[in-house]
C-alpha positions, 0 to 999 in steps of 0.5 A: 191252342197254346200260344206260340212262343219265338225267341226273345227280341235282339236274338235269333235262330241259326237255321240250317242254311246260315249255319252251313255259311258259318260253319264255312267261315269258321274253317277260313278262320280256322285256316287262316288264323292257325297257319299264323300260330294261334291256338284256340281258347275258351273262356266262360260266357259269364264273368266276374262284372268287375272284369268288365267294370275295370277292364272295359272301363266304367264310363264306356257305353258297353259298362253303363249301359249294355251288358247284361249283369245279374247276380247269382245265389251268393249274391255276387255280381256276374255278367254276360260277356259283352266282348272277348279280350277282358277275359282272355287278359284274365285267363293269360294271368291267372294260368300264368301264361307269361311263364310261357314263350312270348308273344303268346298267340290265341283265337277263340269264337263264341257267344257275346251279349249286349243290351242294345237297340237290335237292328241289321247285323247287331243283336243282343245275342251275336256271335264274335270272333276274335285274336289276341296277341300277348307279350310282345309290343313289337309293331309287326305284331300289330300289322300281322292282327290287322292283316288276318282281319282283312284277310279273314273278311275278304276270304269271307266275300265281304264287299267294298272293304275298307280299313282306317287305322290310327294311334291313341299313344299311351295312357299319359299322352292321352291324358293330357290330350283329353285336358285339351280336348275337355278344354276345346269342347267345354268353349262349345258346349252349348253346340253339342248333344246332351250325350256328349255333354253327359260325358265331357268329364268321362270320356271326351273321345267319344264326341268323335263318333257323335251324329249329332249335326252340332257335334260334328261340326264342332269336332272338325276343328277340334285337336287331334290326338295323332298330332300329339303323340310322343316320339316313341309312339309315333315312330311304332305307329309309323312302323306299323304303317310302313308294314302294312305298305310294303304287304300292300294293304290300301288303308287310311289314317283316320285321326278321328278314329277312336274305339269304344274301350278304355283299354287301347294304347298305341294302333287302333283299327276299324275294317268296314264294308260300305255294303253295310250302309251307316253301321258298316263296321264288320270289326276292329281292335288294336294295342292294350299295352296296360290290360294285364296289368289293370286286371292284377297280372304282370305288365304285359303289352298285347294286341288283338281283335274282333269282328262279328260274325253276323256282320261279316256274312251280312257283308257277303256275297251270299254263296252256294254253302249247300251240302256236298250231294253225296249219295241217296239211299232209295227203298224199292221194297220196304221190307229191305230196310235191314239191308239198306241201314246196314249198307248206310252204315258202310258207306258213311264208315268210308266218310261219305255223306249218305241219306236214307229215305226215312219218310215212306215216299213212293219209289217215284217221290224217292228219286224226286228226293235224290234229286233234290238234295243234289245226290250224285248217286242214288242206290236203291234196295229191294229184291236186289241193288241197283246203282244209279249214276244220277250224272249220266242216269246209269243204273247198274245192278250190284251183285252184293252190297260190296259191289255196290259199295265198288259202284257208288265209288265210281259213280262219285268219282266221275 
């Protein structure tokens, strides 16, 4: 016997059950994201890896060491995509999207790729949703992106949300808060983790996610970067907070927050779910004011998010995403197999979900079968047809497949 084969480690199988949840969530996102004004996009699942390299940025963990890059037979570097917004940026340039009325609105759903330690919720193949916003820097767009995620979470049955929000300024005021943080955290160096120390002259921000004991404590007192932040982007930052007050969004400024991208500017965001325990975050994101424009379009301020799928329904309450029962179509008589596909035909043509017995069980194991599924008719074909009210147990004999048709209606509307 061959060996049995099964999917590769960090990946994952959608079988019918999970997929009828995610097809549920798509609609909600669908639904939600479209009555807000954004339209689908799609971009390719490999890029060019200098997108990511210059986008994402070269010292962040997804560029050195998560994303799955190979080169192809010109020998040119590309990458799986490891996150949404780097390719939406580009394709925003590249079809000169800026020519078009702003902010422009765009959404996608898709499969992302990341080289990383597969544990609950998080794969190496995991599927991510998401909403850009381009075009504008007004700060409604940024309470409108943090409102659709909680929305869209909620919509999903998430429990125990919780969302923290901050400000990362701009570039420059960054620049000179990360010499003061370097400075800060060079007194404690020999207090922190080698990781941290790795990248004291990369990227500093990230000791503020450390869970290394003699990290955090060395965090507590280090300087914030909210408290540096210039007049003008203190005051988006408090328009923002007054937005999402007034549409009564419960949230907390959180000054440690920092995202794992070099891309943020101005509002940064996380929305997370304590039923999810230590890695809790269901999806985040913020303002990437200088994106477009690193990646060789036109200066362009943005916003957006993204939030993982698998993460969002592990949060949820499981529900009851079972197929609307609809109706079975039994066969008394094997040799009515003619009349009964034709009669399926007709009653799928009227757009309801019909199933034939396609597995040569006994009449008895037939209605077994109905019951099963959750059919809330069942017509069963011989010598003659016969429709039976699987609610009430009527069974009704049917002069001809159109007053079949006319009883499996009534019985289903009742």
């Amino acid at each position: 016997m061959a060996a049995r084969l099964q999917a590769p480690r960090g990946t994952f199988d959608v079988l019918p059950a999970d997929a009828r949840r995610r097809a549920a969530l798509a609609r909600e996102y669908d639904d939600i994201l479209g009555r807000a004004g954004y339209e689908t996009i799609e971009t390719p699942v490999f890029e060019d890896t200098e997108l990511f390299a210059r986008g994402v940025g070269e010292a962040t963990d997804i560029v050195r060491k998560e994303m799955f890059s190979f080169e192809d037979k010109a020998g040119r570097s590309l990458t799986l995509r490891p996150e949404g917004t780097a390719g939406v940026c580009r394709a925003y340039a590249e079809h000169g999207m800026h020519k078009l009325p702003q902010p422009v609105k765009l959404r996608y759903w898709g499969p992302y790729f990341r080289h990383e330690a597969p544990q609950a919720g998080r794969y190496r193949q995991f599927t991510q949703l998401g909403a850009e916003a381009l075009g504008s820097d007004d700060p409604s767009l940024d309470a409108e992106i943090v409102l659709l995620l909680v929305e869209l979470v909620a919509a999903a049955g998430a429990r125990d949300v919780r969302v923290r929000v901050s400000s990362l300024g701009t570039p420059e005021t960054r620049e000179a808060y990360l010499a003061e943080l370097g400075a800060y955290l060079g007194e404690h160096e020999s207090e922190l983790s080698d990781d941290v120390r790795d990248r004291l002259s990369t990227n500093p921000l990230r000791a503020f996610d450390a869970d290394h004991a003699g990290t955090r404590a060395v965090m507590e007192g280090a300087p914030r970067l909210l408290d540096r932040l210039g007049s003008d982007d203190a005051a988006h930052f408090a328009e923002v907070r007054a937005l999402l007050d007034d549409a009564g969004l419960g949230y907390e400024v959180d000054t440690t927050l920092v995202r794992g991208l070099d891309y943020y500017t101005r509002t940064v965001f996380e929305v997370e779910s304590g039923a999810l325990g230590a890695q809790n975050a269901l999806g985040g994101g913020g303002r990437y004011d200088r994106l477009v424009e690193q990646l060789g379009g036109p200066g362009t301020p943005g916003v957006g998010f993204a939030a993982g799928v698998e993460r969002i329904l592990l949060a949820a309450e499981p529900g009851d995403d079972a197929e609307p029962g609809g109706v079975y179509v039994a066969l008394a008589d094997p040799g009515a197999k003619r009349t009964a596909f034709a009669l399926v035909r007709r009653l799928r043509e009227r757009g309801l979900h019909v199933q034939l017995e396609q597995a040569g069980r006994s009449l008895k194991g037939q209605l077994k079968q109905a019951d099963r599924i959750g059919a809330r008719a069942t017509v069963i074909v011989g010598e003659s047809i016969e429709v039976k009210d699987m609610g009430s147990g009527e069974q009704t004999a049917a002069a001809g497949p159109d007053e079949a048709l006319a009883l499996v209606e009534g019985a289903l509307s009742s």
